[in-house]
C-alpha positions in Angstrom: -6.7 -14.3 -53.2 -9.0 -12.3 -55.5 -9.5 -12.2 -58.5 -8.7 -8.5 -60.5 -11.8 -7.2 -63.3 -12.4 -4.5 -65.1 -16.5 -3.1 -64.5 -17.0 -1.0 -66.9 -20.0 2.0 -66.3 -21.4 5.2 -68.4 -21.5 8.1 -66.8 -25.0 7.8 -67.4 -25.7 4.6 -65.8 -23.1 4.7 -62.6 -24.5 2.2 -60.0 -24.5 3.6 -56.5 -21.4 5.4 -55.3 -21.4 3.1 -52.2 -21.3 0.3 -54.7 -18.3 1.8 -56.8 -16.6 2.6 -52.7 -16.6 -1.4 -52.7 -15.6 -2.5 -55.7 -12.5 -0.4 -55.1 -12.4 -1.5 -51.2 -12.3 -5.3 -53.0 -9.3 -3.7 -55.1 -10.9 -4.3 -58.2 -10.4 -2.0 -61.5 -13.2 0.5 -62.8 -13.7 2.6 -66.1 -16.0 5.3 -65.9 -16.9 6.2 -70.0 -18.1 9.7 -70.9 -16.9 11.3 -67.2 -14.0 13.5 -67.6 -14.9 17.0 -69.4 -13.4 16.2 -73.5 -13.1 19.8 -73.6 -10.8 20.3 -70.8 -8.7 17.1 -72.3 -8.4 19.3 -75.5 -7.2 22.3 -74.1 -4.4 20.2 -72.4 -3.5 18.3 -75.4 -3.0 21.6 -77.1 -1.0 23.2 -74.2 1.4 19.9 -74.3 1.9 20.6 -78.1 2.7 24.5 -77.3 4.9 23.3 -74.8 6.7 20.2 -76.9 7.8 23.3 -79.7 8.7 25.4 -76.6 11.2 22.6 -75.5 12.0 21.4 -79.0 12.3 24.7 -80.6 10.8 22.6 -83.3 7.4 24.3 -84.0 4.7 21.8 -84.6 0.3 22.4 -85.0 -0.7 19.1 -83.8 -0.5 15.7 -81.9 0.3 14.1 -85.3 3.3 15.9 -86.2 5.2 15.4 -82.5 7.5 12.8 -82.9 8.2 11.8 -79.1 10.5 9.0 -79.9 13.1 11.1 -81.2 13.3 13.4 -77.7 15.7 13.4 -75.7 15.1 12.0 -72.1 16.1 15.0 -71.1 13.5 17.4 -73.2 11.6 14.6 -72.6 11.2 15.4 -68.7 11.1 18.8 -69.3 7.6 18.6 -70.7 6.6 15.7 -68.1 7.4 17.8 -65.2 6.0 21.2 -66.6 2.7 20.3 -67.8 1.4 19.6 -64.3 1.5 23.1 -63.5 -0.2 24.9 -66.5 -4.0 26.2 -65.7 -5.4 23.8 -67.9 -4.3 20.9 -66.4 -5.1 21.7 -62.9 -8.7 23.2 -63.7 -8.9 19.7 -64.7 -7.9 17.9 -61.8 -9.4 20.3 -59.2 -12.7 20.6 -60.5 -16.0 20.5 -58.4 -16.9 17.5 -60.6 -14.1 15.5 -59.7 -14.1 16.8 -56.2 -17.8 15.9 -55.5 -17.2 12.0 -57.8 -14.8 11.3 -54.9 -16.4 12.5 -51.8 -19.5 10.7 -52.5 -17.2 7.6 -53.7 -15.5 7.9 -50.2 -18.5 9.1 -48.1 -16.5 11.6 -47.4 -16.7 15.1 -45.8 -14.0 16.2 -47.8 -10.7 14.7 -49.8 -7.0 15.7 -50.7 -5.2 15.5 -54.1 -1.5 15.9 -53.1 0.2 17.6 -55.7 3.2 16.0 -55.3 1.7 12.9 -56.8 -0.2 14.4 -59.8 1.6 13.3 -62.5 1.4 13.9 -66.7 2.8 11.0 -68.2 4.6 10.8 -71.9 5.3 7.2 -72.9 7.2 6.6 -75.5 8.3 3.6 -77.4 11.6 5.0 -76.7 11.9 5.6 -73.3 11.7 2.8 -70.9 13.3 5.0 -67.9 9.3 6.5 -67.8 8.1 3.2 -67.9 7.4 1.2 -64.1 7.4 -2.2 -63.5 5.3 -3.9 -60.8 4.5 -1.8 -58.1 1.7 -0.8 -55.9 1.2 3.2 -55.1 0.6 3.0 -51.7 4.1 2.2 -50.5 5.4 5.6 -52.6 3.2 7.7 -50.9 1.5 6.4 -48.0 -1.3 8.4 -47.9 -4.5 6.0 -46.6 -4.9 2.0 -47.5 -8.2 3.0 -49.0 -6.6 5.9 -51.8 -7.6 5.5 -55.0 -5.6 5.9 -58.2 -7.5 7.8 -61.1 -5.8 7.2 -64.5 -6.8 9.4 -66.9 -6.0 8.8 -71.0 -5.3 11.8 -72.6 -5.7 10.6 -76.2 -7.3 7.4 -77.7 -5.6 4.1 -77.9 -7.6 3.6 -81.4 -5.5 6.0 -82.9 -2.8 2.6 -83.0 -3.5 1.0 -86.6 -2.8 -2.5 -85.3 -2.3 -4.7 -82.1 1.3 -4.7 -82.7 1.6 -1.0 -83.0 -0.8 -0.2 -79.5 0.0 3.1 -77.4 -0.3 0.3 -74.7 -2.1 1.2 -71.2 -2.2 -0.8 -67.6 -1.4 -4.1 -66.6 -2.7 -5.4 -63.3 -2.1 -8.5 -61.5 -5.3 -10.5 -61.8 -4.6 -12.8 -58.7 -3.7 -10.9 -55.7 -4.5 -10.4 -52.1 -6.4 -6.7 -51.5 -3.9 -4.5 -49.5 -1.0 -7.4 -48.7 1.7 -5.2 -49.2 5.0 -6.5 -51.7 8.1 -5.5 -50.0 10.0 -2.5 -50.8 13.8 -2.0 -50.7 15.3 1.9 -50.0 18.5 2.9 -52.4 19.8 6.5 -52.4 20.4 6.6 -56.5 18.3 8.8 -58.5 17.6 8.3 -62.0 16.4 10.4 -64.3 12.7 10.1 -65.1 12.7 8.0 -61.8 12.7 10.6 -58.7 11.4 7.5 -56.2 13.8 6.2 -53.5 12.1 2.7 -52.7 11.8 0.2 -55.3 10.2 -3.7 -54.8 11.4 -6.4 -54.2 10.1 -9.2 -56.4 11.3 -12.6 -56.2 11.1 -13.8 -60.2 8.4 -17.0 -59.7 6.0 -14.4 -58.1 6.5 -11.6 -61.5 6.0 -14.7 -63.6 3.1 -15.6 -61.9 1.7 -11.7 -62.2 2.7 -12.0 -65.9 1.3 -15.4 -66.7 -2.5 -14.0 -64.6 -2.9 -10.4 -66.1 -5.6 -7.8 -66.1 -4.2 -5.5 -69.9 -6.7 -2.2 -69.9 -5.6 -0.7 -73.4 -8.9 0.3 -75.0 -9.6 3.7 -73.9 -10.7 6.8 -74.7 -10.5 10.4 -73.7 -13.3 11.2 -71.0 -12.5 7.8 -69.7 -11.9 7.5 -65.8 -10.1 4.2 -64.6 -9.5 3.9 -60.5 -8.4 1.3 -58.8 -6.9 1.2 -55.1 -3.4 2.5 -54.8 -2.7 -1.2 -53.3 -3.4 -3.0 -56.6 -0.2 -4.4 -57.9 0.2 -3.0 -61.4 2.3 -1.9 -64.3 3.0 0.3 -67.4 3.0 -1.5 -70.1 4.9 -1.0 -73.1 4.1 1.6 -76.4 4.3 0.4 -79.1 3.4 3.2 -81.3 5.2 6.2 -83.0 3.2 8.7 -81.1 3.6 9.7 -77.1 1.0 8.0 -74.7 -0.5 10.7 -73.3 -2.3 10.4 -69.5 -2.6 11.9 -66.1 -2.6 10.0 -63.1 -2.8 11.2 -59.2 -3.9 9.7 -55.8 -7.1 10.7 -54.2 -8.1 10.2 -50.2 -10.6 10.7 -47.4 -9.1 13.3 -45.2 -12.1 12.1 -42.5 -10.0 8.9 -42.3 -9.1 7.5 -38.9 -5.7 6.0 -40.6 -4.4 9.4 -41.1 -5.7 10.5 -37.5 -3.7 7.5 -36.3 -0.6 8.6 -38.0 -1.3 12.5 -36.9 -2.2 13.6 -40.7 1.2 12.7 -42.0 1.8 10.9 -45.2 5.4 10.0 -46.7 6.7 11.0 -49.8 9.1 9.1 -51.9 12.2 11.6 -51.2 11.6 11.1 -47.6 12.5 7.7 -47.0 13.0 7.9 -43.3 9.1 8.0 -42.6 8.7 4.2 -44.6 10.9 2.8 -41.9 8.8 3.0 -39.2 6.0 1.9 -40.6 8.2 -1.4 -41.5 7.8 -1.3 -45.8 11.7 -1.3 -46.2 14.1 -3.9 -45.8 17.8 -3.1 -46.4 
């Protein structure tokens, strides 16, 4: 077992990217400060409040005024799914600085993004059905063993004026075995805010024992850059707060990888189910 930490670096005093490469190989958590263009985050803030009136009809001028909890699931989504494609957002995730963080994290010639798996996520206090309980990202995706998970916070969790009113962040099991796999069960049933057709399988003594050893990351602040390998067992957890969590989250891998050679370039996607059979994840 091994034992999950948070390392936090500045920007301006990284270690070596070959050091950061095993830190996340180990499957432990990092928070780059000061690394994602504030700018950028901004611009997409804004664009999510443009979009929030579009959906609403309900004109508001800034963060302050949206009042998320009172959405509908339904709106809710709406703005969830239609973020991801405005030009903002995607200058953001594309960009040569992110590009070249990763290739050098990797030692890599080059590295994929799929956008299938770049997500903008709302959390409300409202809205569980956004909300995911222990999981690894791996199994949703199967893209390499050694993909990494970049979590980026869109707004700061200081803006919460007390512990019991946090925006809430990540949760990760502190004790865990790097890439051990949980099992993962295939049902046909789509729910709404929930578009993934595996779900694990958990026995209860083992979620207590993730609850009772756990990693919380809920300090954080726009610019921030937390990764972790999309093995790590993790969780949402919970806001608490009046106003919408705001973050963006997507998987990032070596396309040099002999995994993906192995497997002829293909990865499996969560409405595809078929794939995760015969690579043995699902039990019936």
């Amino acid at each position: 077992m091994t034992e999950i930490r948070l390392f936090d670096f500045e920007n301006s005093r990284m270690p070596s990217y070959a050091h950061l490469g095993k830190l996340l190989r180990d499957g432990q958590v990092i928070r780059l400060k000061n690394t994602i263009n504030t700018e950028l985050i901004d611009h997409i803030v804004n664009d999510f409040i443009t979009l929030y009136s579009i959906v609403t009809r309900a004109p508001v001028s800034n963060y302050w005024d949206i009042k998320v909890n009172d959405l509908y699931l339904d709106d809710l989504m709406k703005c969830w799914v239609n973020m991801k494609d405005t030009p903002a957002f995607n200058r953001l995730i594309f960009s040569n600085d992110l590009s070249n963080l990763f290739q050098k994290i990797f030692d890599a010639q080059l590295v994929s993004i799929p956008t299938d798996w770049i997500l903008f996520r709302i959390d409300s206090n409202r809205h569980s059905e956004t909300q995911f309980d222990w999981h690894q990202d791996y199994p949703y995706n199967v893209m390499t063993l050694n993909t990494i998970t970049a979590w980026i916070p869109c707004v700061s969790s200081s803006i919460a004026v007390n512990s019991e009113e946090n925006l809430g962040g990540l949760a990760f099991a502190a004790n865990q075995a790097p890439s051990q796999l949980l099992c993962y069960q295939k049902y046909d049933a789509v729910k709404q805010g929930d578009p993934n057709r595996i779900r694990p399988v958990i026995p209860p003594e083992q979620i207590e024992e993730f609850e009772n050893a756990r990693l919380d990351v809920i300090n954080y602040e726009p610019g921030d850059l937390i990764l972790f390998n999309s093995t790590v067992i993790h969780r949402s957890l919970h806001n608490f707060s009046e106003w919408p969590r705001l973050t963006i989250n997507f998987r990032v891998m070596p396309l040099d990888s002999q995994e993906l050679r192995d497997r002829d370039f293909r990865i499996a996607r969560s409405r595809n189910p078929d794939f995760f059979d015969s690579l043995g994840l699902t039990k019936y």
